[in-house]
Structures are given as C-alpha cells and as structure tokens.
DRENDO-1510 file (C-alpha; in Angstrom, 1 decimal, always signed):
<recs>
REC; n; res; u; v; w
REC; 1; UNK; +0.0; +0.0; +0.0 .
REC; 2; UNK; +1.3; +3.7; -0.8 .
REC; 3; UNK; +1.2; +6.3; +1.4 .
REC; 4; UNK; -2.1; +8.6; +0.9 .
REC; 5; UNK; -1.4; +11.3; +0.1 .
REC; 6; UNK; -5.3; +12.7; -1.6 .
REC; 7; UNK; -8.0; +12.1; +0.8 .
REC; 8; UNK; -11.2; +11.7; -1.5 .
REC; 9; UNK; -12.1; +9.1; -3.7 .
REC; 10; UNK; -10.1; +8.7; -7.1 .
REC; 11; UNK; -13.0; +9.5; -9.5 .
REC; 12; UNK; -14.2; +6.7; -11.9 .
REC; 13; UNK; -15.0; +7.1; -15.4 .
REC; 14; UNK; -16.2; +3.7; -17.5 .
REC; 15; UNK; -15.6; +4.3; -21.0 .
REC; 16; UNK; -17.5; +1.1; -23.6 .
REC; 17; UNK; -18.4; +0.6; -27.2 .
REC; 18; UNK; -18.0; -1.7; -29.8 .
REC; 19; UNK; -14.8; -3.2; -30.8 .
REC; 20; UNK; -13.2; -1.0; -32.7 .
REC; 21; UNK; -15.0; +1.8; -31.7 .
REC; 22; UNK; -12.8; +3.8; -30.5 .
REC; 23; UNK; -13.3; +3.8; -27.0 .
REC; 24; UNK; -9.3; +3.7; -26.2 .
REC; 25; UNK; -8.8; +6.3; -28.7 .
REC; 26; UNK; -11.4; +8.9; -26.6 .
REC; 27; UNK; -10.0; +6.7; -22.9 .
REC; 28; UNK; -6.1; +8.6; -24.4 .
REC; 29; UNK; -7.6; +11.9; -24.9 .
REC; 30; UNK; -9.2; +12.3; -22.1 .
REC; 31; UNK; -5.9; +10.7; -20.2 .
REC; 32; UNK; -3.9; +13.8; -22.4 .
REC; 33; UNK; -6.3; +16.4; -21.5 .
REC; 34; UNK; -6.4; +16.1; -18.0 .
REC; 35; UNK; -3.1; +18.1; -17.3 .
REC; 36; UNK; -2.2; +18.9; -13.7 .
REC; 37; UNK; -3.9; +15.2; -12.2 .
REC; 38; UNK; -2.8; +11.9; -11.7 .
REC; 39; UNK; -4.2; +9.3; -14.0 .
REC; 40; UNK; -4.1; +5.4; -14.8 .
REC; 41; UNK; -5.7; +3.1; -17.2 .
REC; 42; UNK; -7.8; +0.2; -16.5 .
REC; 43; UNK; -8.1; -2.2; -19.6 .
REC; 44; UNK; -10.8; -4.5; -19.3 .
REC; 45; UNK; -8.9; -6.9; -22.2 .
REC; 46; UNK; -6.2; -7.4; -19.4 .
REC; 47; UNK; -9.1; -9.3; -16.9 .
REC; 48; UNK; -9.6; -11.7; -19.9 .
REC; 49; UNK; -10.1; -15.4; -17.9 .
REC; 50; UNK; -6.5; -17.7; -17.4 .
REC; 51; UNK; -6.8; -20.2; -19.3 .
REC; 52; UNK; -3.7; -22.1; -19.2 .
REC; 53; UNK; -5.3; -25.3; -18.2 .
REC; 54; UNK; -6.6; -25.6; -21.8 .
REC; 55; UNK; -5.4; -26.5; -24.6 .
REC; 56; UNK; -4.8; -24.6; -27.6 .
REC; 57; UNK; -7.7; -25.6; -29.9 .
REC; 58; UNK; -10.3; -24.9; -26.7 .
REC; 59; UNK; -8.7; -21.4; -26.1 .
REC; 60; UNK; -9.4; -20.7; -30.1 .
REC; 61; UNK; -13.1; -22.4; -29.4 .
REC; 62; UNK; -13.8; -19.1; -26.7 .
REC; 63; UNK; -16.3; -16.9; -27.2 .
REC; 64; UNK; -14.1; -13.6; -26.2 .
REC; 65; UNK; -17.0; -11.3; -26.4 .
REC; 66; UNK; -19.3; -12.7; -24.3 .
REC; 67; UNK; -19.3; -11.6; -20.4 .
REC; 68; UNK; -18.0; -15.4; -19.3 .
REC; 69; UNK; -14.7; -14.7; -20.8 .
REC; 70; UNK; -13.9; -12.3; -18.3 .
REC; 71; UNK; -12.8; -12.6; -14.6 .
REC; 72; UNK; -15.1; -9.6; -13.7 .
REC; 73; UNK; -14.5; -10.6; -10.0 .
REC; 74; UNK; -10.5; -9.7; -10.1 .
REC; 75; UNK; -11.5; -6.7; -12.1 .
REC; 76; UNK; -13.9; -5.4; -9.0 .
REC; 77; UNK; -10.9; -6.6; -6.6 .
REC; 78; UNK; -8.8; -4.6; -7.9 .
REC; 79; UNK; -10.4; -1.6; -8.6 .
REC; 80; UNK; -11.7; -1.3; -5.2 .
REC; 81; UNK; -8.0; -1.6; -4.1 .
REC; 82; UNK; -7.7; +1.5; -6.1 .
REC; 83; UNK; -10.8; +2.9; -4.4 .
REC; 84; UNK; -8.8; +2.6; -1.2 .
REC; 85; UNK; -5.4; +3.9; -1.9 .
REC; 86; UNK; -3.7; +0.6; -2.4 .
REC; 87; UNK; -1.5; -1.1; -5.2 .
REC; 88; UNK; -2.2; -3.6; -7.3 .
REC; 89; UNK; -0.6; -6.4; -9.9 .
REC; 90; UNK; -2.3; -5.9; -13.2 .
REC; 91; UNK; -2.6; -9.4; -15.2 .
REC; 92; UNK; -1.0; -9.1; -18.4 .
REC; 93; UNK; -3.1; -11.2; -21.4 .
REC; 94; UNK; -1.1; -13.3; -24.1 .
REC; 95; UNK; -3.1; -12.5; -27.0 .
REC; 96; UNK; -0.8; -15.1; -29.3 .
REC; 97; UNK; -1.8; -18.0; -27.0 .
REC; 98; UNK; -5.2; -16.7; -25.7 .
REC; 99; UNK; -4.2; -16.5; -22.1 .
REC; 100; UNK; -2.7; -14.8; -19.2 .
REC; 101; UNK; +1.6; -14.7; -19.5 .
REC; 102; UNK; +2.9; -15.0; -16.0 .
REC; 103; UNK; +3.5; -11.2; -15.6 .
REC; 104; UNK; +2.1; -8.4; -14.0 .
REC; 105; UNK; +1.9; -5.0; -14.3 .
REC; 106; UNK; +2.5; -2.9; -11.1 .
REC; 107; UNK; +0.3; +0.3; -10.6 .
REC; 108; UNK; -0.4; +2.9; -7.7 .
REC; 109; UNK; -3.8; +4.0; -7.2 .
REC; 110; UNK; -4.5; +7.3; -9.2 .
REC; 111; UNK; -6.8; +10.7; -9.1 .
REC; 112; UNK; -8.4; +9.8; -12.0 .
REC; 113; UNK; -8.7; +5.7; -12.7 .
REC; 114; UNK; -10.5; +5.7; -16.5 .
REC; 115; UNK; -11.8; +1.8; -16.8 .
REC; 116; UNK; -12.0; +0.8; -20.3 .
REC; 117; UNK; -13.4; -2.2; -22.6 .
REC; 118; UNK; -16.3; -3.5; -24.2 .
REC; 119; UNK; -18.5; -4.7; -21.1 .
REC; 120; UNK; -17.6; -2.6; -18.2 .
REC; 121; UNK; -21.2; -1.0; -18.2 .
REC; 122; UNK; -22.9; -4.7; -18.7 .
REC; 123; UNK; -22.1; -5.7; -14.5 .
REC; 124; UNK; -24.3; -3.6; -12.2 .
REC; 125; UNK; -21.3; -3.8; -9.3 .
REC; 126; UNK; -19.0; -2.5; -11.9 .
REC; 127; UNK; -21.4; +1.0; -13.0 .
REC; 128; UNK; -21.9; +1.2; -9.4 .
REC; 129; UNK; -18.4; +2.5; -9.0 .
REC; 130; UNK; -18.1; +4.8; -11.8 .
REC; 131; UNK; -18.7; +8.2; -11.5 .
REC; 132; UNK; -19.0; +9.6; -15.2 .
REC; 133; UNK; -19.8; +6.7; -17.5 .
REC; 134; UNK; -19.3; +6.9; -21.7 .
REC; 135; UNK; -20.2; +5.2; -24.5 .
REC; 136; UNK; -18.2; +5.3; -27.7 .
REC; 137; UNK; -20.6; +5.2; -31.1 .
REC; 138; UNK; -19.3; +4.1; -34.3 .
REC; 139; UNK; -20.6; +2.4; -37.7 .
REC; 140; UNK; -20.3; -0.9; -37.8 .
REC; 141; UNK; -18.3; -0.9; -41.4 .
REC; 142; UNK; -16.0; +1.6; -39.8 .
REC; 143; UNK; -15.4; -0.6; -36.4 .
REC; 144; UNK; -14.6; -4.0; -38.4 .
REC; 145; UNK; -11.8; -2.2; -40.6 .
REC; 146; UNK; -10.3; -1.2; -37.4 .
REC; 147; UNK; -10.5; -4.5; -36.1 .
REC; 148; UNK; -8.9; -6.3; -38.7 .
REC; 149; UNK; -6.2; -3.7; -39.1 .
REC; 150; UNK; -5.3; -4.2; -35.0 .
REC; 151; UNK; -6.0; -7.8; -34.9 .
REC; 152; UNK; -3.4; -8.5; -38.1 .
REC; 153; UNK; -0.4; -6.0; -37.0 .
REC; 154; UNK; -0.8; -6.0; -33.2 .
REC; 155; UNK; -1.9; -10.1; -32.8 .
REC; 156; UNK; -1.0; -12.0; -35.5 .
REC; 157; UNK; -3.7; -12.8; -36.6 .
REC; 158; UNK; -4.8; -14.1; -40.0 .
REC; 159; UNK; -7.8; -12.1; -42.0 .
REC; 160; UNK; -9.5; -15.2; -42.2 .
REC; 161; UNK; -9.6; -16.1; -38.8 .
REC; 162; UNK; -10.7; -12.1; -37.7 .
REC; 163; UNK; -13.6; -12.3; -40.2 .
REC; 164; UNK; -14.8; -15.4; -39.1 .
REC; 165; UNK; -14.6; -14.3; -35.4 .
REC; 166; UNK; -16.8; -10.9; -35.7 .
REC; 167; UNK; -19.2; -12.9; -37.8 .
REC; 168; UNK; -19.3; -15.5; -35.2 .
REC; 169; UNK; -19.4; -13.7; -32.1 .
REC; 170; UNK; -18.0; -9.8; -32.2 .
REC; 171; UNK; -20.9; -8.9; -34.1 .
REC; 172; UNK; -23.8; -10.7; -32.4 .
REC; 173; UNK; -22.6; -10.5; -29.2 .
REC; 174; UNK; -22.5; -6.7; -29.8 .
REC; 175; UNK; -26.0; -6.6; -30.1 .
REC; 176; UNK; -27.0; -9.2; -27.1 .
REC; 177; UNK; -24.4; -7.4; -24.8 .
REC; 178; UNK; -22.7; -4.3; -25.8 .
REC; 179; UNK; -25.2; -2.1; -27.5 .
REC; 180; UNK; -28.0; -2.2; -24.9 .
REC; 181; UNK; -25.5; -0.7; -22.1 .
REC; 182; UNK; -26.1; +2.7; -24.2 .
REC; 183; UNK; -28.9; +3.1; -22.3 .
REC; 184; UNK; -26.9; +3.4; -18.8 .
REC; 185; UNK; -24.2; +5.8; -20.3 .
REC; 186; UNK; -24.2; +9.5; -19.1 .
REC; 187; UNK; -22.6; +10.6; -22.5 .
REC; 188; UNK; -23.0; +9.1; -26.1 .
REC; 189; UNK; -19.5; +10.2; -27.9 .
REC; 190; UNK; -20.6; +9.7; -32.0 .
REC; 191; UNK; -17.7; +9.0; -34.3 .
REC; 192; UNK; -15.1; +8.2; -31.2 .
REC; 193; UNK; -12.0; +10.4; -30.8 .
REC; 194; UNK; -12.4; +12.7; -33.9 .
REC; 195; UNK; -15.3; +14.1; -31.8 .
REC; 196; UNK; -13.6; +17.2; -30.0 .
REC; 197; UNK; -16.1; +18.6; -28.7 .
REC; 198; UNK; -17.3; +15.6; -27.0 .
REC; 199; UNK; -14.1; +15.1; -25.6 .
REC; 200; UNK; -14.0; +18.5; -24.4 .
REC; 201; UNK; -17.2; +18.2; -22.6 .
REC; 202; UNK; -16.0; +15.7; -20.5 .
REC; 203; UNK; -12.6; +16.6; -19.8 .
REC; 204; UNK; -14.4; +19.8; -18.1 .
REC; 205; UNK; -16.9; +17.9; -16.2 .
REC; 206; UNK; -14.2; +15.8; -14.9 .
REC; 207; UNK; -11.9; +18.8; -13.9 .
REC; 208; UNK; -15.0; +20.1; -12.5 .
REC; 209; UNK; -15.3; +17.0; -10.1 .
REC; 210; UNK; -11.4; +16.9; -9.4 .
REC; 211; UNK; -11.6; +20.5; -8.6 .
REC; 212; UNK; -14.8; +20.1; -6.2 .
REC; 213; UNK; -12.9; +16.7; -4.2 .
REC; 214; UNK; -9.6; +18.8; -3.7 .
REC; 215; UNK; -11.6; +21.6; -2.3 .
REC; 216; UNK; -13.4; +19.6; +0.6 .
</recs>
C-alpha cells in the first residue's frame, strides 16, 4: 500500500463501445487532456479469464466477447483496491496464446482511474463505481476495418480467422451485450475520438469534479 497522500475518492469514469470503436482512442484523450492530475488506465482486455489449463484448440473455441470470458470478480478486486489507496498487480493477457503470460503489471492507485473495454457498463457492481460513464458510437463498417487492421499488426492474426470471429461472435454479441449498455451511459460520444467537442465536454466535467474533491 502507498502512502495517501489525496483524501477523496479517485473518481471513476467507465468508457465502452464496440470493438473497434474507439473507445481507447477517446479513454487517451481524455488521459492527455487532464493536465495537472494523476491518471491510470484500467483495460478490461487485461481481466480476460486464465486459461492455461486448456489446450490450444479450446482457447481458439472461446467466445471472447461474451461476459463469461472475463474474470469480472479480479476486475472489481482490484479496482476497489484502487478505491482505497492501495497497489495492485495488473494481469498481463497473451493475445498469441489466448491466455494470461505470468507477468504483472505494477500500478499505484491514481486521481483519476479511467476503466476501459467492451463490457464494463454490462455488471451492475462495476457501473456502481463509476462516477461519469461513456459510450463510444461508431458504424459498424467503420469498427470492423479497425479491427482487422489491429487484430493482423498487433496479434497476428490471419484475416480469415478475424472475419470469421466478428461474424461468429464480435458482431452478435455486440448486439446481445454491448449495444443495450447505451442506455446506462451518461454521454454518447458519436464517431469516437475525432469528436472534440465531445471530448471537451467531458474533460471539463471531470476537472469540475477533481476541482470540487480537492476543495473539501
């Protein structure tokens, strides 16, 4: 545990969408933007189940996108660790070999703790922590281009094998899961980080916040 030094609560903001919507893209800005404060990322990809007992074949055979995937529980550990001023060891996914490596990433709690990926508005425990939550918009035709691109240069991947995976289950479980969280977002950011204002807007309503905990 380090030694706390800011009294109030680090403030919370959820930030979903679609993959490929970019939802990271806005999570950066706002992380730019917010000069003067103390900020960390929490990637919801990183709470992606261990699944080291499996073998290779089943690992392929998950559905990624689906809320089962993930270990939700760890997630919720840890950022109530956060919450409280402590440290914590941030799992660190193996996207080659669909499962955790055996490192961790170290991080001290923050001011600002932005919590990002597809289904952090889908638990009810995890929107109960959040204190500004966000939902990144974006056509479909312009999120699956982005996905390929990523999923080929960043992962490996072959085109074949992304294709077949959003038909599969990106795309429908994006509709089942993803898409009806809109409805629990405080701000609907269209067309993801080009939209400025939108970014703006809630880089000043989070300064507003930061500005009212440092005053009590």
């Amino acid at each position: 545990m380090i030694e706390q030094s800011i009294k109030q609560r680090p403030v919370i903001i959820g930030v979903t969408g679609g993959s490929g919507s970019g939802k990271t893209t806005v999570s950066r800005a706002i992380f730019n933007q917010l000069h003067g404060y103390s900020l960390m990322m929490l990637q919801e990809d990183s709470y992606y189940n261990d699944q080291s007992e499996m073998s290779s074949e089943e690992r392929r055979q998950v559905n990624y996108d689906h809320p089962s995937a993930f270990d939700t529980d760890l997630l919720l550990n840890q950022l109530q660790q956060l919450i409280e001023w402590k440290s914590i060891s941030i799992p660190i996914y193996d996207y080659k070999l669909f499962t955790r490596s055996d490192k961790v990433l170290k991080q001290d709690p923050r001011e600002v703790i932005i919590v990002e990926g597809i289904l952090v508005l889908h638990d009810s425990r995890l929107r109960d922590l959040m204190d500004i939550k966000v939902f990144v918009d974006t056509d479909d035709d312009i999120r699956i281009i982005r996905r390929i691109k990523r999923d080929i240069e960043e992962r490996g991947r072959s085109l074949e094998s992304v294709i077949d995976q959003y038909l599969r289950t990106v795309k429908p479980m994006y509709n089942q899961f993803v898409e009806p969280t809109k409805r629990y977002a405080d701000i609907i950011v269209p067309e993801g980080g080009k939209n400025q204002v939108a970014i703006d807007l809630l880089t000043t309503k989070v300064r507003d916040v930061l500005r009212s905990n440092r005053a009590q």
